[in-house]
C-alpha positions in Angstrom: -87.1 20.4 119.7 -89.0 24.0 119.7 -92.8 23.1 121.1 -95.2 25.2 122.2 -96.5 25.3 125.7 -99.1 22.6 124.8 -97.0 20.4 122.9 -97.2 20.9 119.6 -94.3 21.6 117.5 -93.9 25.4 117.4 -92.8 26.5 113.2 -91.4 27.5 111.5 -88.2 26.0 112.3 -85.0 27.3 111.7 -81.8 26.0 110.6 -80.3 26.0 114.3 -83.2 23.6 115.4 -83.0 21.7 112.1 -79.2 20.5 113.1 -80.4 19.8 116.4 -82.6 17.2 115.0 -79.9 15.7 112.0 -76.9 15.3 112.0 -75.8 16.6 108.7 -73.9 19.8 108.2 -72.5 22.1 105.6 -72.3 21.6 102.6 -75.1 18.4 103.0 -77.6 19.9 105.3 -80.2 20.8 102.1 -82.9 22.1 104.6 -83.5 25.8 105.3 -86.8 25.5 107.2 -89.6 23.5 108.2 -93.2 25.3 107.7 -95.5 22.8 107.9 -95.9 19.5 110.1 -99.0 17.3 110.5 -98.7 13.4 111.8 -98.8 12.5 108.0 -97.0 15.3 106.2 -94.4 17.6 106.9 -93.1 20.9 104.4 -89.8 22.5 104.6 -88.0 25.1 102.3 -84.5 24.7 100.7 -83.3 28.2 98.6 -81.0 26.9 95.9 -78.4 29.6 95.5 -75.7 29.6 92.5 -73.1 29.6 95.8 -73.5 25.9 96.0 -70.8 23.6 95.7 -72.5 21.5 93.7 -73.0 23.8 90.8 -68.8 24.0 89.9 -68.9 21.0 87.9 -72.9 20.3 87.4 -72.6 21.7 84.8 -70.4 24.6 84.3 -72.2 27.1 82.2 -75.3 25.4 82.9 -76.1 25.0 86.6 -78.7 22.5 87.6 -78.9 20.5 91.2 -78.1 17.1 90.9 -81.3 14.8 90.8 -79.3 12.7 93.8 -79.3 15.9 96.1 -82.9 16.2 95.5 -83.5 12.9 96.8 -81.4 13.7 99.7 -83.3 17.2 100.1 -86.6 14.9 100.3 -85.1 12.0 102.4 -83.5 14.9 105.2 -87.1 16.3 104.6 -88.4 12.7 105.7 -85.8 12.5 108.7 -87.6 15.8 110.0 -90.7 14.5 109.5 -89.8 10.9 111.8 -88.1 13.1 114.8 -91.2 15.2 115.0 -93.6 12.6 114.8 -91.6 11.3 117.4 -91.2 13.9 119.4 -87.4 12.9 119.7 -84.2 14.3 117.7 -81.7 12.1 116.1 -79.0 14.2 116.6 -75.2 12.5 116.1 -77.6 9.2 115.3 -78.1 8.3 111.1 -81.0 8.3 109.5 -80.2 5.7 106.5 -82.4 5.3 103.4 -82.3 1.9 102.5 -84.8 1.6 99.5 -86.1 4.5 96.6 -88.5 3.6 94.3 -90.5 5.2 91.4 -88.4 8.5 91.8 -88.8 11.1 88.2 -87.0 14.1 88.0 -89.5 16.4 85.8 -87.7 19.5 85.2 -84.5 20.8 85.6 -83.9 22.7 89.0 -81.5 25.7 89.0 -80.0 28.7 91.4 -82.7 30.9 92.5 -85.7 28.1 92.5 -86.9 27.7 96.1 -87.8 24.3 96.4 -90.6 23.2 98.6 -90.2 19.6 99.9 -93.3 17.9 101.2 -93.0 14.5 103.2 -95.8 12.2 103.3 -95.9 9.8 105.9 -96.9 6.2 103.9 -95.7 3.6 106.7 -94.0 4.1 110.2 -93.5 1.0 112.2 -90.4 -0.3 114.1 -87.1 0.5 112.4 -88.2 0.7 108.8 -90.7 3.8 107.6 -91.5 4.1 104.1 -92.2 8.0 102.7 -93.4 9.7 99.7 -91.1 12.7 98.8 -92.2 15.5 96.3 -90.6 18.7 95.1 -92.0 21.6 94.4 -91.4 24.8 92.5 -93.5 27.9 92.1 -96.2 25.1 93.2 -95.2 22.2 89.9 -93.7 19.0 91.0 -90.1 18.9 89.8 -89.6 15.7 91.4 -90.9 13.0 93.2 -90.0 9.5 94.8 -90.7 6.9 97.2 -88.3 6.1 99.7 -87.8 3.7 103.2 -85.3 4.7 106.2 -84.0 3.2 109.0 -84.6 5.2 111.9 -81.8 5.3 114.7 -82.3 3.3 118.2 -82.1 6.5 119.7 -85.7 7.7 117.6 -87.2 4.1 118.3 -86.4 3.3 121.3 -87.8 6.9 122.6 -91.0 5.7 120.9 -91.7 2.9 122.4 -90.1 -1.2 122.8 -91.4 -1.6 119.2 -90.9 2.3 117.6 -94.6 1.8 116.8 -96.4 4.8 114.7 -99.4 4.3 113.0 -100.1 6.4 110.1 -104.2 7.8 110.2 
């Protein structure tokens, strides 16, 4: 993990210290950058570019991300957010969403849009943490959900017997 000489988590980070921290790779890994990071939120950037896989058959003549990779954008987002609240890096180790609630897709995103994916830290205790994911565009919320994860022994057991992480 990059830190600064006091500690705290030097940005932005790249996409080298990114798959450090997950282990998801190309074609999945849907972060670019993180830019922001507080104990309670964390910001990163994905560009959507009309190179993506993805955009073959969604929809030919009519690219738009799939409303699924957006909640995967904001979960990875979410994983980010865990290891550097942390202070630990999941590395080979899953980060498994297990529940995703009130999610609404609100426009159509499409190549060119730089998405801006913003974390928010609701509940992080033990195993389970429970997130609110948004996406951004040119600053408008294109989507949005509430999601929980399961956090690898590897991220919990490197924060203590219980994983405990109190929000506030």
């Amino acid at each position: 993990m990059t830190t600064a000489a006091d500690g705290a988590v030097k940005l932005p980070l790249d996409v080298v210290a990114i798959q450090r921290m997950l282990p998801h790779r190309y074609p999945f890994l849907l972060v670019d950058r993180v830019v922001e990071y507080s104990g309670e939120s964390c910001v990163a950037i994905k560009n959507v570019t009309i190179n993506e896989p993805f955009f073959i058959g969604h929809f030919p003549g009519h690219p738009v991300m799939p409303g699924v990779l957006l909640l995967e954008a904001m979960a990875q987002t979410s994983g980010l957010h865990a290891c550097l609240r942390l202070g630990a890096q999941a590395g080979e180790q899953a980060i498994y969403l297990v529940t995703i609630d009130r999610a609404k897709f609100r426009r159509p995103v499409v190549p060119g849009d730089q998405l801006q994916l913003c974390s928010t830290l609701l509940r992080g205790r033990g195993k389970i943490w429970k997130f609110r994911g948004q996406v951004k565009v040119d600053g408008q919320v294109v989507a949005e959900a509430e999601y929980m994860a399961t956090l690898p022994k590897v991220l919990v057991s490197d924060a203590g017997s219980d994983g405990e992480a109190e929000v506030g």
